[in-house]
Structure formats: C-alpha cells, structure tokens
VMD Tcl script that draws the C-alpha trace (Angstrom):
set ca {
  {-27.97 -14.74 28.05}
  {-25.09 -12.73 27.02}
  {-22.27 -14.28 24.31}
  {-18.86 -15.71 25.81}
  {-17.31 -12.57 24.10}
  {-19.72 -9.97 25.48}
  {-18.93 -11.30 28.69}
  {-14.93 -11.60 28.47}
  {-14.92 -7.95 26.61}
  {-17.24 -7.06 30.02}
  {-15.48 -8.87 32.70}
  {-12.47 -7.31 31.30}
  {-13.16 -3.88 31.30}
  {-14.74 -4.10 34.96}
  {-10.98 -5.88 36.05}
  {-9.52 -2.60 35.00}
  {-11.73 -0.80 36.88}
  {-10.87 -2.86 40.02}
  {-7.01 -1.71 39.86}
  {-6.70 1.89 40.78}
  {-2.91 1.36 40.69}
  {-3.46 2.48 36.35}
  {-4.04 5.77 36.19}
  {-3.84 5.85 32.56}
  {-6.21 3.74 30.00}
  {-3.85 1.13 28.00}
  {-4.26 3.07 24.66}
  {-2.52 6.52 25.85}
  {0.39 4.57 27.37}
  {0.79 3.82 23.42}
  {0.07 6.97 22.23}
  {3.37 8.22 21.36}
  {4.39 5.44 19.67}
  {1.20 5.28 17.75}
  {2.00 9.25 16.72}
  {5.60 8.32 15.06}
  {3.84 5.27 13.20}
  {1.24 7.65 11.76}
  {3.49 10.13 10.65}
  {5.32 7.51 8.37}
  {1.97 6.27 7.04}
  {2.10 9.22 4.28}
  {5.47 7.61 2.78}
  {4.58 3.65 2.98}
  {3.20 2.35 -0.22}
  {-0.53 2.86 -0.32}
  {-1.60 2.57 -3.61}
  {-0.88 -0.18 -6.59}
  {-1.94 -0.49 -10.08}
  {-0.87 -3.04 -12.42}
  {-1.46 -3.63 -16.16}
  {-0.72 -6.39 -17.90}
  {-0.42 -6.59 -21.76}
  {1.66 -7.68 -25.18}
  {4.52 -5.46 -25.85}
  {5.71 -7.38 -28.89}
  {4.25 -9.13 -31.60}
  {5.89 -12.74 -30.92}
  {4.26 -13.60 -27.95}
  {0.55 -13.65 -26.63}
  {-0.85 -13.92 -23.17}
  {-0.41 -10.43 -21.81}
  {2.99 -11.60 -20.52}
  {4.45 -8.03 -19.98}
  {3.31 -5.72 -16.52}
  {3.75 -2.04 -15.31}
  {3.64 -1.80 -11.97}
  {2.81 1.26 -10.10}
  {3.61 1.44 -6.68}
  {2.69 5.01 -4.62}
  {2.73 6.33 -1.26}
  {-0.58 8.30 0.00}
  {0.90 11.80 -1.36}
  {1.69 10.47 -5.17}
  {5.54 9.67 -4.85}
  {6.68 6.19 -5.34}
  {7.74 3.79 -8.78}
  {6.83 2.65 -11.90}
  {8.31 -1.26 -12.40}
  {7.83 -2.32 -16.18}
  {8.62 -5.87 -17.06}
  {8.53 -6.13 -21.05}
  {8.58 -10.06 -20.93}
  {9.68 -12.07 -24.88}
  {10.21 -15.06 -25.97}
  {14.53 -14.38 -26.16}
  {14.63 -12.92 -22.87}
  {13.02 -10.15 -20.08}
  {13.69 -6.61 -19.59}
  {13.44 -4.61 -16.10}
  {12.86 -1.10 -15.93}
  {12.35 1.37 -13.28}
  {10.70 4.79 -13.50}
  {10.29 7.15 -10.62}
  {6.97 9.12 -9.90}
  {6.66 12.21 -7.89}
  {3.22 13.70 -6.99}
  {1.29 11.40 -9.62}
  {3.40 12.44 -12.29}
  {6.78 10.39 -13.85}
  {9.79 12.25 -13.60}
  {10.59 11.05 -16.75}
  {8.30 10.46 -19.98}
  {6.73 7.25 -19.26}
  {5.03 4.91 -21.58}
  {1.01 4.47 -21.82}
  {1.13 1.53 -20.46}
  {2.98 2.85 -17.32}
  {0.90 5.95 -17.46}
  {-2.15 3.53 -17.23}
  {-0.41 2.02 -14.07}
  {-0.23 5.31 -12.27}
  {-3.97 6.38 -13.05}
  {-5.17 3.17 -11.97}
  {-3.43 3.19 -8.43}
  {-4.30 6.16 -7.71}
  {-8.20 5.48 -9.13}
  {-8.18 7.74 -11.70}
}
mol new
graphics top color blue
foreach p $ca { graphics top sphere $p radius 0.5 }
foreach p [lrange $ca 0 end-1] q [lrange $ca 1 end] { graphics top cylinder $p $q radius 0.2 }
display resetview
C-alpha cells in the first residue's frame, strides 16, 4: 500500500500528463526569474560570526559583540558593540574580500575568521 503522499506526488504528476495544453514543465516557466534571483545570491549575506567578550575591566559577562556579517565573495560589515556600565558604543567597519578596509581590532578580526570558517 503506497503512503497518502506517494500517491498525491503520483496522481499529480500523471494530471499533468493528462493536459497536453502545457507544453512546458512548471519549473522552466520560472526559470528566468529563478536566473536573476541567483545572480544576487553572491551579494546577500551568507556568512556570520559573532564574538562575544569583556572590553573593559568594570563589567563581566561577555557583554560586548563583534559582529561579522559577509556576502558569499568576502564583502560585507563588521558591527562592534563595546557595551559598559555608563553607556554603549556602536561601531561599524567595512570588509572587502575577507579583509577590513580599515585596521580592525582582534576581536573583530576574530569575527571575520569565524564567518567565513577560518
């Protein structure tokens, strides 16, 4: 006896069989759209790394994070939160091709490596 899906997944593919009227298969009808998708996929963000960790003396917990965030060829940002007890700081670093446009700290360093599993 054949599973509920089997059979759907089977009775469907013989209904499109029954209809001559499609000349193409559902999937290539899609195809173009499909291309211009896959061409963007190389500058979406594919790869994060974060580390967490104390950047000053007066507060424990690993409170502070650099966040990597990287597209498939290397290019992306570096977000650093350096968190205290007085107050937060923001800063943003770019990255091009793995590497920081700008000197960035170990700890951001670290964030790059590990999104991109070095």
């Amino acid at each position: 006896m054949r599973s509920p899906l089997t059979a759907t997944c089977m009775g469907y593919s013989n209904l499109s069989q029954q209809h001559p009227k499609t000349t193409r298969p559902r999937s290539l009808r899609w195809s173009p759209r499909l291309l211009e998708l896959e061409g963007r996929l190389p500058y979406a963000i594919s790869y994060v790394g974060v580390v967490a960790y104390n950047a000053f003396g007066n507060i424990a917990g690993q409170q502070s994070r650099s966040i990597a965030l990287l597209n498939q060829r290397g290019d992306g940002i570096v977000i650093t939160l350096l968190s205290s007890r007085e107050e937060t700081l923001f800063f943003t670093k770019q990255v091009a091709e793995g590497v920081g446009t700008e000197a960035l700290s170990p700890e951001e360093s670290a964030a790059v490596d590990r999104a991109l599993g070095r």
